[in-house]
C-alpha positions in Angstrom: 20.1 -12.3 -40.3 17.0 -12.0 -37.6 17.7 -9.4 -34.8 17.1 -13.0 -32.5 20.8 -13.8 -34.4 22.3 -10.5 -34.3 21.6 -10.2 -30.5 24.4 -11.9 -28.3 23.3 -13.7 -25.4 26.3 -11.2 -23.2 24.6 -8.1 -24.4 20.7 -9.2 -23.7 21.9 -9.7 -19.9 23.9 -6.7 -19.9 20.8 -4.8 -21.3 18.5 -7.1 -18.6 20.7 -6.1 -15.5 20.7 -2.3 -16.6 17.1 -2.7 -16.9 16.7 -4.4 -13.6 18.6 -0.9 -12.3 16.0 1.4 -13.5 13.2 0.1 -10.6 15.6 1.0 -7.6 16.6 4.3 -8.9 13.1 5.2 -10.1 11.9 4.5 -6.4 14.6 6.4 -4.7 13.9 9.9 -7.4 10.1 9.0 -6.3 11.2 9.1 -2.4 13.6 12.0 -2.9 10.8 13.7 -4.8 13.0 14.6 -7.2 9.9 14.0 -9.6 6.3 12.5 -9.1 5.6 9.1 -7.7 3.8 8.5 -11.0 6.4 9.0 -13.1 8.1 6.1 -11.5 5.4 4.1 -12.0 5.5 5.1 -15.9 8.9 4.0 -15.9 7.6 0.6 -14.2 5.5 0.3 -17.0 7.8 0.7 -19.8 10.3 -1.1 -18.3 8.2 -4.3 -18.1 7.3 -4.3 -21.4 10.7 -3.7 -22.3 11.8 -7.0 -20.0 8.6 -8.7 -21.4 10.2 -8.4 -24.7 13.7 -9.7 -23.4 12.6 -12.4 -21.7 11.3 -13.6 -24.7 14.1 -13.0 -26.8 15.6 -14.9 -24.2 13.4 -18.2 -24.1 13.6 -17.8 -28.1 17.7 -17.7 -27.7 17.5 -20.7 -24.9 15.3 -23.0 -27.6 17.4 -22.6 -30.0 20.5 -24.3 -27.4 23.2 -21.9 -28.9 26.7 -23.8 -27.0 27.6 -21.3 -24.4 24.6 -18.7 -24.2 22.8 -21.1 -22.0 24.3 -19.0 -18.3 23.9 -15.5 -19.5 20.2 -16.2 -20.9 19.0 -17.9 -17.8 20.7 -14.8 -16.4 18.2 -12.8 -18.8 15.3 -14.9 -17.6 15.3 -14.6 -13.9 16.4 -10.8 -14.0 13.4 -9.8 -16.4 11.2 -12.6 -14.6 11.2 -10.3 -11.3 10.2 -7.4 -12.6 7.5 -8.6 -14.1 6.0 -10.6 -11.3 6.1 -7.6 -9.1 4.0 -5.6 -12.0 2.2 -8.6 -12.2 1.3 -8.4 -8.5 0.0 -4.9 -8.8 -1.8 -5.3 -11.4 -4.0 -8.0 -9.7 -4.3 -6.2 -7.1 -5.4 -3.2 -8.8 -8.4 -5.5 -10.4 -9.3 -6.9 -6.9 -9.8 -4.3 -5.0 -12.0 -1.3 -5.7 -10.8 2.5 -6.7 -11.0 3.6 -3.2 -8.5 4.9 -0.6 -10.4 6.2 2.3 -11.9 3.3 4.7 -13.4 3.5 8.3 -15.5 1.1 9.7 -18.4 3.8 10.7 -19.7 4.7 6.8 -22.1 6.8 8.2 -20.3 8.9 10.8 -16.9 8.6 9.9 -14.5 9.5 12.6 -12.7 13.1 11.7 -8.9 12.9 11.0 -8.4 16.6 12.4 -4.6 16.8 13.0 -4.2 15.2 9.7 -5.9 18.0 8.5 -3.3 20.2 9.2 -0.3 17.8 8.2 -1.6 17.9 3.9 -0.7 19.7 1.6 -2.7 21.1 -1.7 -1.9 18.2 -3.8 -3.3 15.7 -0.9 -6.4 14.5 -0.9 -8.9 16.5 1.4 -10.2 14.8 4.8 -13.7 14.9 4.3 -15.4 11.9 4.2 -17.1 10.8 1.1 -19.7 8.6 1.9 -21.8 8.9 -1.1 -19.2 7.8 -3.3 -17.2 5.3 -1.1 -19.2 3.7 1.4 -21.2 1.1 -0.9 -18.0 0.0 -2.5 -16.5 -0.1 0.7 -19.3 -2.7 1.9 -19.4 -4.4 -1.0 -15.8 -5.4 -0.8 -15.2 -5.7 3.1 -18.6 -6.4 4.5 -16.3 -7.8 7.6 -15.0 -4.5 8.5 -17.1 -3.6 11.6 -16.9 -1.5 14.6 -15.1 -3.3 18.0 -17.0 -4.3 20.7 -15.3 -5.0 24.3 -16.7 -5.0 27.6 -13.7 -2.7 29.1 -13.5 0.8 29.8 -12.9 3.7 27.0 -9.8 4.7 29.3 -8.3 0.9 29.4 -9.2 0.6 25.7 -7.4 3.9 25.3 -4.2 2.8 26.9 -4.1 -0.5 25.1 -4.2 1.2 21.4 -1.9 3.7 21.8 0.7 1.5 23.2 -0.6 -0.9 20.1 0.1 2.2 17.6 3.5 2.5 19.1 4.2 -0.8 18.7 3.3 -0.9 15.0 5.5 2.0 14.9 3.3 4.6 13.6 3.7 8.3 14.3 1.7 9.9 16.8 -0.2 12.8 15.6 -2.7 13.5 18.2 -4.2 12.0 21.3 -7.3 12.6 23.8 -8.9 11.2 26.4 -10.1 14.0 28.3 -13.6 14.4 26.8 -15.6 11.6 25.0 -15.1 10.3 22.4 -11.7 9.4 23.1 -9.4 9.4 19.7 -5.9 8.5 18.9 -4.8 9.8 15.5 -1.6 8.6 14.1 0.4 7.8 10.4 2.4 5.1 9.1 4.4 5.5 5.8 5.4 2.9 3.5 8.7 1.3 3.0 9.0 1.9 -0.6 7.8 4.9 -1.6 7.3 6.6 1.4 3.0 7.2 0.9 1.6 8.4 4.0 -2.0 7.1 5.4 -3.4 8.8 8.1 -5.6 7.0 10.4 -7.9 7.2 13.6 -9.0 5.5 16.5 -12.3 6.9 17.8 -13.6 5.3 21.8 -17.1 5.9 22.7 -18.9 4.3 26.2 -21.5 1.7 26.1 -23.7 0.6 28.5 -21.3 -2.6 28.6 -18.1 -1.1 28.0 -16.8 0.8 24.8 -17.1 0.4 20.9 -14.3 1.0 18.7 -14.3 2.8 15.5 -11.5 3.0 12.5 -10.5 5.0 9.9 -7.4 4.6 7.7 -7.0 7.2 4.7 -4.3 7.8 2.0 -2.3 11.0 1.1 -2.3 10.4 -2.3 -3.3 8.1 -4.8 -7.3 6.9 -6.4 -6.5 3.3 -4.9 -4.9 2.0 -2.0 -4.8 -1.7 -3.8 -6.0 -3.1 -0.2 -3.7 -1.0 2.1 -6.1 0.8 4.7 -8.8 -2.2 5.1 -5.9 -4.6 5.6 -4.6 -2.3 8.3 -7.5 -1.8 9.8 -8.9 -5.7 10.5 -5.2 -6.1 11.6 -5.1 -3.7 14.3 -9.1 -4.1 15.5 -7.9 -7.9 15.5 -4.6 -7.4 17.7 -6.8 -4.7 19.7 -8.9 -7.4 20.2 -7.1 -10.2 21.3 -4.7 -7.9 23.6 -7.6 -7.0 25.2 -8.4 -10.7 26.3 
């Protein structure tokens, strides 16, 4: 007898839903810190290829149109199907994106993130900016990240990003508008896991109004699978058109 035969169709979807289980709990031990965020990620890992390896046990199961099997292995299906679309999704996005998790829209004179500075630990990554070994694949994959360009005043542009920030609902970290350049520093932190990017907003004067500078930088982590350039373009765009 195969182990296709010896496996009932109840115990692959009892097996499937325990499976399932593992990705909730891994993220919660991950957002406790009760271990590392990559050893949640390891058990990601194994735990798709142990659904990849279901599933098809499953389709196998479903071909062979065993009476009564059919509801407990489209059961199997859909619960190891999940899984492996969200792996599926990372791991696209891990080969789209480049190995990069610092991102400003000045590559040259990127502005500082000083209270950041003081918020990381050790095991986060430092503040400097590495232009020699970011900014080229930075402009090679978002050539459209630029500096903003608006015709109002630093103080008015000011006003209108920190009450954008605080409608994003990102933390606060630092503020000044007393001496130029003006600079909002703030964080967000991600649903999930809980990462931490800092980011901040830098206002210098013009001869025609102000130009707006970006930075957005993770904690943790070699890429940000997208993360920080996304944010940026999003908020220079709502910046933007609030500004209107």
């Amino acid at each position: 007898m195969s182990v296709l035969q010896k496996v009932a169709a109840q115990k692959l979807m009892m097996w499937a839903l325990l499976l399932l289980a593992i990705y909730p709990l891994a993220i919660i031990a991950a957002r406790l810190e009760i271990w590392h965020f990559r050893n949640s990620f390891l058990l990601f890992i194994v735990a798709a290829l142990v659904s990849f390896a279901m599933l098809t046990m499953g389709l196998l199961k479903l071909s062979k149109g065993v009476k009564g099997d059919a509801q407990a292995l489209l059961v199997v299906i859909v619960v190891t199907l999940l899984p492996l679309s969200v792996m599926g999704s990372f791991v696209y996005k891990a080969q789209k994106y480049p190995f990069i998790h610092d991102i400003s829209t000045d590559l040259v004179h990127a502005p500082q993130l000083k209270a950041a500075a003081k918020a990381r630990v050790d095991s986060d990554h430092s503040v400097e900016y590495l232009a020699s070994e970011v900014a080229q694949l930075q402009q090679n994959a978002y050539p459209q990240l630029l500096p903003l360009k608006v015709t109002q005043s630093p103080q008015a542009v000011f006003n209108a990003a920190k009450g954008l920030m605080l409608e994003n609902g990102w933390q606060l970290m630092a503020e000044n508008n007393q001496q130029s350049p003006f600079t909002l520093e703030a964080s967000h932190t991600s649903l999930l896991f809980g990462f931490t990017d800092d980011l901040v907003v830098r206002i210098q004067a013009t001869e025609d109004g102000a130009v707006v500078d970006m930075r957005s930088m993770s904690r943790v982590g070699k890429s940000d699978m997208g993360a920080n350039a996304q944010r940026i373009q999003r908020f220079l765009t709502d910046l933007a058109n609030g500004l209107k």
